[in-house]
MIPA-457884 format. One line per 3 residues: their letters; for each residue x, y, z of N, C-alpha, C. Coordinates in Angstrom, 3 decimals, always signed. Layout:
N
A	X/Y/Z/X/Y/Z/X/Y/Z  ...
This chain:
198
XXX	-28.586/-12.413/-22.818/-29.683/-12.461/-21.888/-30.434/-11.145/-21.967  -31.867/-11.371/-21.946/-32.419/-10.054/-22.015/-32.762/-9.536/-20.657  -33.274/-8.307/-20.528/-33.804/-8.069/-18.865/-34.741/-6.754/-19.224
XXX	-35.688/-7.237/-18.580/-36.868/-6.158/-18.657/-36.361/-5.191/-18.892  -37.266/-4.128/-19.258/-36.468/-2.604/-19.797/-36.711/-1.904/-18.855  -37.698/-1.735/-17.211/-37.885/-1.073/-16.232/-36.338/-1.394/-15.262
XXX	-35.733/-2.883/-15.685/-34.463/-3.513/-14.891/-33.301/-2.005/-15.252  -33.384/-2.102/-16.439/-32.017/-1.326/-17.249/-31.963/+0.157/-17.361  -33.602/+0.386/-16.782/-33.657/+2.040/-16.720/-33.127/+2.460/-15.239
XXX	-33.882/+1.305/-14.248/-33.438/+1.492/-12.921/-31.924/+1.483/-13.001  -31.249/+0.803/-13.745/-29.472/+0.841/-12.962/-29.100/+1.880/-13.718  -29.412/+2.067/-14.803/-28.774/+3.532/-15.692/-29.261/+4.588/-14.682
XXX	-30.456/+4.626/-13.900/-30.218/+5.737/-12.797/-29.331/+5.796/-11.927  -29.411/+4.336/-11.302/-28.450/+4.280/-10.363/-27.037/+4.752/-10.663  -26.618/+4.218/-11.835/-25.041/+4.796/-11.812/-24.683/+5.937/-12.344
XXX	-25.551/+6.350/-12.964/-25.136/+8.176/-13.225/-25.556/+8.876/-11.898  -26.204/+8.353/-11.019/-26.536/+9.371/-9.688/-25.124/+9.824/-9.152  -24.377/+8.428/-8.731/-23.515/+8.326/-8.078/-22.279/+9.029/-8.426
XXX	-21.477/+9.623/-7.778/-20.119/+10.967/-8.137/-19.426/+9.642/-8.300  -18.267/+10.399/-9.194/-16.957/+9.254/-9.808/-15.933/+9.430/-8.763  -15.138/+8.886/-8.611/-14.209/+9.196/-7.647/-12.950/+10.018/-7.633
XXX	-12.282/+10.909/-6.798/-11.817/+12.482/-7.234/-10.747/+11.344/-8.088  -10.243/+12.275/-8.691/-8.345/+12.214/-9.577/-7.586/+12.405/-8.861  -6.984/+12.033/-8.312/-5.340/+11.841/-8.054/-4.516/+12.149/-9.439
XXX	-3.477/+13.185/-9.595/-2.974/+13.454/-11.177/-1.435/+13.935/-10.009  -0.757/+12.724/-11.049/+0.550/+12.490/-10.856/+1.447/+13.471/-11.796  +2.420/+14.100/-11.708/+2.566/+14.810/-12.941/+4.640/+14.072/-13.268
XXX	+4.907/+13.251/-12.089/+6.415/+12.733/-12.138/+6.266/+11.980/-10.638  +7.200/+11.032/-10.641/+7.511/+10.303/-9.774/+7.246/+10.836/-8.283  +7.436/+11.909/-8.402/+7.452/+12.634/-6.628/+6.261/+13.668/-6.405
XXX	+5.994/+14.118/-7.841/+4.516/+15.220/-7.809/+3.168/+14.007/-8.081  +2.774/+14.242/-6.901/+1.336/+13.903/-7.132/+0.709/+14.784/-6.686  -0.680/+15.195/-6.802/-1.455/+16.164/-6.109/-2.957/+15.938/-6.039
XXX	-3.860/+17.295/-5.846/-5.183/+16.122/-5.652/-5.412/+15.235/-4.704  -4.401/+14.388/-3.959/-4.425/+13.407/-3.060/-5.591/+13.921/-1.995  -6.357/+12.370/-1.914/-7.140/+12.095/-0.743/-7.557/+11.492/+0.357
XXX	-5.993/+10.731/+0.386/-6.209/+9.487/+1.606/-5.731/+10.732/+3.036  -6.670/+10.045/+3.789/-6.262/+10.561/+4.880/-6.271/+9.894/+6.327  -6.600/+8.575/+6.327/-6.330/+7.534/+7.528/-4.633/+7.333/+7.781
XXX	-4.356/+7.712/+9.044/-3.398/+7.750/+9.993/-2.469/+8.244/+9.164  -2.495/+9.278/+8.483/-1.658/+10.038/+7.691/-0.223/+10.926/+8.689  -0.617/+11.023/+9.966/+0.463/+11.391/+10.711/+1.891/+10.095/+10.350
XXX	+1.277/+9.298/+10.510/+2.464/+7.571/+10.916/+2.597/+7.650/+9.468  +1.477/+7.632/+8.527/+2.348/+7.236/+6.793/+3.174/+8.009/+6.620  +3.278/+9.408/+7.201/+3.843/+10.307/+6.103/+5.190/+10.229/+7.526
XXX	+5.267/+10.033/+8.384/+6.291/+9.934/+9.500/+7.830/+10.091/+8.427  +8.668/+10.744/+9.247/+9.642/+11.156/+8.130/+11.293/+10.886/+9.002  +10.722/+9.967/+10.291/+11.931/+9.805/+10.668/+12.832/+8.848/+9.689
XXX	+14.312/+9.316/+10.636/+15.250/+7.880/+9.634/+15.901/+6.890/+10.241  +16.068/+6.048/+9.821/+16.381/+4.377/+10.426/+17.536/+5.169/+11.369  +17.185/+3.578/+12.232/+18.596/+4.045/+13.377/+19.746/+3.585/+12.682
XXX	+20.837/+4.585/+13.001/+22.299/+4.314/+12.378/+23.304/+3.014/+12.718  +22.382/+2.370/+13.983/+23.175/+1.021/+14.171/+22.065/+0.136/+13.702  +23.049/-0.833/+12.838/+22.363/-2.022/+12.348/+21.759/-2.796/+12.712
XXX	+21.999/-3.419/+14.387/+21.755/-3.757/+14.789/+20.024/-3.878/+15.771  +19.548/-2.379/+15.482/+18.351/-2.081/+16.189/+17.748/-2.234/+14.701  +17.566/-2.888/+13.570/+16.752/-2.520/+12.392/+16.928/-4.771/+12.194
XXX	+15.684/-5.210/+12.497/+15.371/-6.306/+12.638/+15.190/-6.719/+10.872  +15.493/-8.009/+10.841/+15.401/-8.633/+9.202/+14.095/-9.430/+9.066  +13.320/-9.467/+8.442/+12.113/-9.881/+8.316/+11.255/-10.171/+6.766
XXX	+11.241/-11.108/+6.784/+10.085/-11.762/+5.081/+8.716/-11.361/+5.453  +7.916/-11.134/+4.194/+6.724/-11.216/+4.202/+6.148/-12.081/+4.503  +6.319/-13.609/+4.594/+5.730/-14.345/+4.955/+5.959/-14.466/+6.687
XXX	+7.248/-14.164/+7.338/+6.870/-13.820/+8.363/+6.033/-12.592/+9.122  +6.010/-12.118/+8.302/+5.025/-10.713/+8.556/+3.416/-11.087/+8.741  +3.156/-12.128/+7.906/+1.664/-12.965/+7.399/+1.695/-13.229/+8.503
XXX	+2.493/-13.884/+9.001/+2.136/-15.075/+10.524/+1.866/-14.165/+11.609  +2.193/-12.712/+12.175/+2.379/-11.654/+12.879/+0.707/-11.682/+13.039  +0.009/-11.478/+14.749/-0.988/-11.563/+15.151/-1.362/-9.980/+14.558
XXX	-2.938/-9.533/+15.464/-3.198/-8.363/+15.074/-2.312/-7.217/+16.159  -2.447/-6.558/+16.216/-1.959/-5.325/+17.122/-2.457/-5.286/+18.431  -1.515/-4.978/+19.447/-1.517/-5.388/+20.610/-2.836/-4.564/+21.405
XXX	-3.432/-3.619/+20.809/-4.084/-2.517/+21.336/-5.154/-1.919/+20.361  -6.641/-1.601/+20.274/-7.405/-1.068/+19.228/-6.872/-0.140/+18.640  -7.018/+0.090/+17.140/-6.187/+0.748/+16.159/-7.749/+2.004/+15.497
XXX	-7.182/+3.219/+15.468/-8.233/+3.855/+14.718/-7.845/+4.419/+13.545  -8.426/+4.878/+12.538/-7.705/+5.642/+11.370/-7.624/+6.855/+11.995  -7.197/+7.523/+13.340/-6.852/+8.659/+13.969/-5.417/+8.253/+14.947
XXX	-5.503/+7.184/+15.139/-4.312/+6.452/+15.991/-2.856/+6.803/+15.871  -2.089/+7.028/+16.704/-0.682/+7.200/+16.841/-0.203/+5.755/+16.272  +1.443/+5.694/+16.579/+1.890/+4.438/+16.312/+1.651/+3.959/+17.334
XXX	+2.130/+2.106/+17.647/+1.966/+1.386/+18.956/+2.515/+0.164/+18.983  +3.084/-0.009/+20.033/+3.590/-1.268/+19.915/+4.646/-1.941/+18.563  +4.688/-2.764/+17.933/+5.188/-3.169/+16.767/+5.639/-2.050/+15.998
XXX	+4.763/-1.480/+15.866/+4.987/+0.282/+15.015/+5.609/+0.534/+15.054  +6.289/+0.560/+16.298/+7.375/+1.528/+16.653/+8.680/+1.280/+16.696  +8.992/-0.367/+15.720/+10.408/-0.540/+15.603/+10.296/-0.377/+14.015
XXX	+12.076/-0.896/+13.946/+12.415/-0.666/+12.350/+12.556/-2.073/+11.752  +12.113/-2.246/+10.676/+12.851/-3.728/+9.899/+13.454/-3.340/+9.387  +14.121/-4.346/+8.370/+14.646/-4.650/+6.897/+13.689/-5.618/+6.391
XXX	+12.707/-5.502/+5.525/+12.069/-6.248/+4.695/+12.638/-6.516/+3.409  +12.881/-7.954/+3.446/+13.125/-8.529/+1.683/+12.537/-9.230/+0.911  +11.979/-9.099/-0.146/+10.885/-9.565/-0.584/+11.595/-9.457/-2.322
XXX	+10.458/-10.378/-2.595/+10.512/-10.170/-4.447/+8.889/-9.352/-4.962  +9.205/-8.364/-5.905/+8.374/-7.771/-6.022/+7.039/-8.081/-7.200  +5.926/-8.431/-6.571/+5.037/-9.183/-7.277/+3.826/-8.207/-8.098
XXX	+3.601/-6.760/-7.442/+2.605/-5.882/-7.745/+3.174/-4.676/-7.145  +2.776/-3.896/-8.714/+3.142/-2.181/-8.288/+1.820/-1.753/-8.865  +1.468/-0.694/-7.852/+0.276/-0.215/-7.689/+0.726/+1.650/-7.666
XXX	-0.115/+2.662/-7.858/-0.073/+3.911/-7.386/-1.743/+4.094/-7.118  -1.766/+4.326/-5.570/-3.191/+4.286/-5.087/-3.787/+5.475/-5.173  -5.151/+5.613/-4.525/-6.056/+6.401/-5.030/-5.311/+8.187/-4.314
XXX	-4.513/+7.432/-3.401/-3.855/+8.635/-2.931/-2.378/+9.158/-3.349  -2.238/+8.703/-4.138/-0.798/+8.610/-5.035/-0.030/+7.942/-4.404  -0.209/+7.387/-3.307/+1.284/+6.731/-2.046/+1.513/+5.498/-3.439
XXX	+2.250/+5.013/-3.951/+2.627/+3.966/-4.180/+3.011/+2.809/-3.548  +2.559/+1.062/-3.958/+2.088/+0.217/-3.337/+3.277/-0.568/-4.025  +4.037/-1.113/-3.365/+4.803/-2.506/-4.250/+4.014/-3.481/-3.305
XXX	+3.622/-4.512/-3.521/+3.688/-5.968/-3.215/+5.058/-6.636/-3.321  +5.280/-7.473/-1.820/+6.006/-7.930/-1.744/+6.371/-9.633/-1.221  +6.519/-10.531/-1.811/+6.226/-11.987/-1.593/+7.644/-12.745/-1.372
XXX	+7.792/-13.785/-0.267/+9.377/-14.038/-0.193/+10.013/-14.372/-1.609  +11.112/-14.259/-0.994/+12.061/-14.573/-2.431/+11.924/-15.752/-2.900  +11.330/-16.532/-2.473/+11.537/-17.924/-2.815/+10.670/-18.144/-3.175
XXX	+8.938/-17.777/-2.837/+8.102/-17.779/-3.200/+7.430/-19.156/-2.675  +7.883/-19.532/-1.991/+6.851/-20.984/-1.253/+6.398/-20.823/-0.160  +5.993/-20.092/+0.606/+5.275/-19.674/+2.133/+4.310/-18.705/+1.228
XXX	+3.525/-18.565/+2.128/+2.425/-17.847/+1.842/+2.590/-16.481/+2.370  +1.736/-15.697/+1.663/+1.812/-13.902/+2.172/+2.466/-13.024/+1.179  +1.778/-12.000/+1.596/+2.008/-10.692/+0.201/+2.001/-9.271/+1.647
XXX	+2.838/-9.022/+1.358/+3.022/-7.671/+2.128/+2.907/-6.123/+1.657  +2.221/-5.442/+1.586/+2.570/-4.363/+0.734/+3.177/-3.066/+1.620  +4.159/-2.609/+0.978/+5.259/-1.240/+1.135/+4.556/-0.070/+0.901
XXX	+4.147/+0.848/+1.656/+3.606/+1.985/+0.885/+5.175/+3.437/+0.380  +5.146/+3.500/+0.050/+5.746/+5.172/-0.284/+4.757/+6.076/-0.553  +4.910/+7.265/+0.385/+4.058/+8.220/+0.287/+4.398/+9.166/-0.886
XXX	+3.989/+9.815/-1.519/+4.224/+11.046/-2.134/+4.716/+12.292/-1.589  +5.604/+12.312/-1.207/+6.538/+13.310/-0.375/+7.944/+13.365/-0.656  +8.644/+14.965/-0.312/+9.837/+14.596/-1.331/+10.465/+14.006/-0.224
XXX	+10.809/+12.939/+0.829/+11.634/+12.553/+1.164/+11.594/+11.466/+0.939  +10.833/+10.574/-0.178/+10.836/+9.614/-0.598/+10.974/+9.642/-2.567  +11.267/+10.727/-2.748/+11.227/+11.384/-4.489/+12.472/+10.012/-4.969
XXX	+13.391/+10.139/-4.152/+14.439/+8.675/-5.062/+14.221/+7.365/-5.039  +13.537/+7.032/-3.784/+12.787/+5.781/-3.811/+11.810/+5.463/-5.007  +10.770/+6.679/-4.766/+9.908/+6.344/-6.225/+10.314/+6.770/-7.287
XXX	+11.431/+7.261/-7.453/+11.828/+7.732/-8.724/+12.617/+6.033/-9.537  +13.086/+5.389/-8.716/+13.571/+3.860/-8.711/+12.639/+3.140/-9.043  +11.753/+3.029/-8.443/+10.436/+2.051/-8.391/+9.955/+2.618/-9.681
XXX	+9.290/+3.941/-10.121/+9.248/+4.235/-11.461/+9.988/+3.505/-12.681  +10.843/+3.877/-12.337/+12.269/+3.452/-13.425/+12.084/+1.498/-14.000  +11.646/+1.264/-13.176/+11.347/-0.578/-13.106/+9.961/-0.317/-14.052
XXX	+9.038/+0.818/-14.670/+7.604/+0.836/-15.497/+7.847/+1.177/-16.526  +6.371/+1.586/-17.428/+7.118/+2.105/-18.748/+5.899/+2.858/-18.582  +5.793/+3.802/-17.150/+4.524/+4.752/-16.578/+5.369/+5.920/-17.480
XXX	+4.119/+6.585/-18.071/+4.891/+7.868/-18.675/+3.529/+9.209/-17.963  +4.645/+10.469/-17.586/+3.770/+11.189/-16.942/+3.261/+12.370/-17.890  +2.211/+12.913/-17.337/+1.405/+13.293/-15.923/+0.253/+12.011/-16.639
XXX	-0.002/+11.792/-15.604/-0.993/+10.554/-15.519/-2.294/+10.953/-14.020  -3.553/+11.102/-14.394/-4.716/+10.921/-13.563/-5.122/+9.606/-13.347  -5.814/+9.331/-12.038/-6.592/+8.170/-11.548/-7.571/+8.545/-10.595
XXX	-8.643/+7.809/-10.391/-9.656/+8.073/-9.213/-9.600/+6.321/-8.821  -8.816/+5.680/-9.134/-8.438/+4.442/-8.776/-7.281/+3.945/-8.594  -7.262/+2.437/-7.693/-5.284/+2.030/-7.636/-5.330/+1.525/-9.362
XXX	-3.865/+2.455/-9.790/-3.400/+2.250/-11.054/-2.539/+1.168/-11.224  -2.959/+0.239/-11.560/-2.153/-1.017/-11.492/-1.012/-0.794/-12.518  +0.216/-0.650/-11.838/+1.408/-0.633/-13.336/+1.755/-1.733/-13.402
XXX	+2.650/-1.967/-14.736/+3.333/-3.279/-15.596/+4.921/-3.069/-15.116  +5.367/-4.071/-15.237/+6.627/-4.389/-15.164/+7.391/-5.308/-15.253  +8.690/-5.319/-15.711/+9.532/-6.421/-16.340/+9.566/-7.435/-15.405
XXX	+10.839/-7.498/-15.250/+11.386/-8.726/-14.263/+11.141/-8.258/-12.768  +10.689/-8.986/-11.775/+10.497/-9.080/-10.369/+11.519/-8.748/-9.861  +12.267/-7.738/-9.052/+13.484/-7.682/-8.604/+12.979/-7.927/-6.922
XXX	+14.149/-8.370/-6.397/+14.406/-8.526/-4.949/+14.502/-7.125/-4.286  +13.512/-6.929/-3.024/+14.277/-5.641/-2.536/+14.621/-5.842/-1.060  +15.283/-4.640/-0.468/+14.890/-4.930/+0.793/+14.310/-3.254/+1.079
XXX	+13.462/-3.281/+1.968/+13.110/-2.146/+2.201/+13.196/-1.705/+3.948  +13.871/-0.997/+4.492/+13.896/-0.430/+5.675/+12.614/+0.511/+6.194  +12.080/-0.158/+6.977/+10.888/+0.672/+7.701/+10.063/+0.386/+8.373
XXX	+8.957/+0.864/+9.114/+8.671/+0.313/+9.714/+6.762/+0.162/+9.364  +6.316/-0.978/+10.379/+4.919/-1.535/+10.115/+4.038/-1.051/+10.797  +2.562/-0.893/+9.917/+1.600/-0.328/+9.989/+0.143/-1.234/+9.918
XXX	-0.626/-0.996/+10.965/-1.687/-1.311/+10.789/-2.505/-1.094/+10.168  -3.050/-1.904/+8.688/-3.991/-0.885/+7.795/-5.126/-0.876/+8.098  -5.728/-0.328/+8.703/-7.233/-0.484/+9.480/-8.314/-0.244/+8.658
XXX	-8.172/+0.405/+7.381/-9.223/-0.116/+6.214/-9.633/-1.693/+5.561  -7.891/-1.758/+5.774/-8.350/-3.898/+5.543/-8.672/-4.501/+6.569  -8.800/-4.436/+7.884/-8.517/-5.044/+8.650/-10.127/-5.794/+9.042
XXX	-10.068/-7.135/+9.272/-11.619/-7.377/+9.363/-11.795/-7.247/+10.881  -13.156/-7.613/+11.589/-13.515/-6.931/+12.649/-13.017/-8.012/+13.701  -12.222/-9.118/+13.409/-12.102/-10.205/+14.604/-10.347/-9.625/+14.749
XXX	-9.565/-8.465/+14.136/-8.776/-8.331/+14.321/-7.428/-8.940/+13.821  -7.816/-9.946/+13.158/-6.653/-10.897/+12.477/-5.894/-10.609/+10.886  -4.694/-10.853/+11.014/-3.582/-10.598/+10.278/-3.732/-11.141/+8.346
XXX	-5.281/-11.209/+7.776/-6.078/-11.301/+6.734/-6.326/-10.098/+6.263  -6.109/-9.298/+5.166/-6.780/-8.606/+4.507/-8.400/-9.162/+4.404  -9.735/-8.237/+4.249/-10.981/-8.389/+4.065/-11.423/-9.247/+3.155
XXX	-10.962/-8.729/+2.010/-11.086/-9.423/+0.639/-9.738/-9.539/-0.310  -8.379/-9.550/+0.328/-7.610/-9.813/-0.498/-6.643/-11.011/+0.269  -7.444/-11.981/+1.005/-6.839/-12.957/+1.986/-5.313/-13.734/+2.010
XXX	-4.507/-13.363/+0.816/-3.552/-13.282/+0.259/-2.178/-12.364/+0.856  -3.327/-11.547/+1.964/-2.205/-9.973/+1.742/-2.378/-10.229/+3.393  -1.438/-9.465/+4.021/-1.214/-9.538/+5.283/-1.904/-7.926/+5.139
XXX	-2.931/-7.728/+6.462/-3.178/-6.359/+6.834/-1.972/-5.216/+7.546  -1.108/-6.316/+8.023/+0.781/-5.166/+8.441/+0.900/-4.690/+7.274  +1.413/-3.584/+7.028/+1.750/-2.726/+5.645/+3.142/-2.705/+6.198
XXX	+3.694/-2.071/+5.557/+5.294/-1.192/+5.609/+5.159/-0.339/+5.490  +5.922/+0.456/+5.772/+5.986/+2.338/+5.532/+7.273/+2.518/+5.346  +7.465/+2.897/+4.519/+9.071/+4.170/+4.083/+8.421/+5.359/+3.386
């Protein structure tokens, strides 16, 4: 298809105007740096540890997570935890997508084990060393070789889907979240807007 040549000069302006987006440069599983996310970064990076009785740490699928309304109370990307937040699961899931986002936190996707209900949950791990063995694991499942840059989520490859369970607790992602408040990612309607956090 052809297109006027005033069409092709206008967008070649347009996209060299525009700045690229910073690097995030990973240099190993636990060093990332550069990082630039900064919505409710108090609660992601939260560094408490599960309660020692089993019993207060609730068992929960992603697809029950999908069904989970929005948050009991308006959520800001400045917001404390609240409500729901503030307990612990056990999430078990099979792992469908590993991601390392624009902020280095790493993203597993997580879909029931069985895979017939609907919903995708995603786990964040922050880049912090109290999570260095977690992602050093989750690494270990790629064939990511470091130091590696991105100014985007780096979608990694990986073998076989393993089952996990992950202990932690849920987060409102208020970048996905659309404006009627409901438990839909914006544009990834697939994904529950509850995150996980470890």
């Amino acid at each position: 298809m052809k297109y006027p040549t005033p069409f092709i000069i206008a967008a070649l302006l347009c996209s060299t105007a525009v700045a690229g987006p910073e690097q995030v440069t990973c240099d190993s599983p636990c060093d990332c740096h550069d990082a630039h996310g900064e919505g409710r970064w108090s609660v992601k990076t939260d560094a408490s540890l599960p309660p020692t009785d089993a019993s207060a740490i609730q068992a929960v699928t992603p697809s029950e997570m999908f069904s989970w309304p929005g948050p009991d109370a308006p959520i800001t990307m400045q917001s404390e935890r609240t409500g729901i937040e503030n307990k612990w699961f056990a999430l078990t899931g099979r792992v469908v997508e590993l991601k390392v986002e624009e902020d280095g936190d790493l993203h597993i996707a997580l879909h029931d084990v069985t895979g017939d209900k609907p919903g995708v949950v995603v786990c964040e791990i922050p880049a912090q060393p109290q999570w260095c063995e977690i992602r050093t694991t989750v690494f270990s499942w790629t064939p990511t070789r470091f130091p590696f840059h991105t100014g985007t989520a780096k979608k990694l490859t990986f073998g076989k889907s393993p089952i996990i369970t992950v202990i932690g607790k849920a987060l409102w992602d208020v970048g996905h979240a659309p404006k009627d408040e409901g438990n839909r990612r914006k544009y990834m309607p697939d994904y529950a807007v509850w995150r996980f956090i470890r």
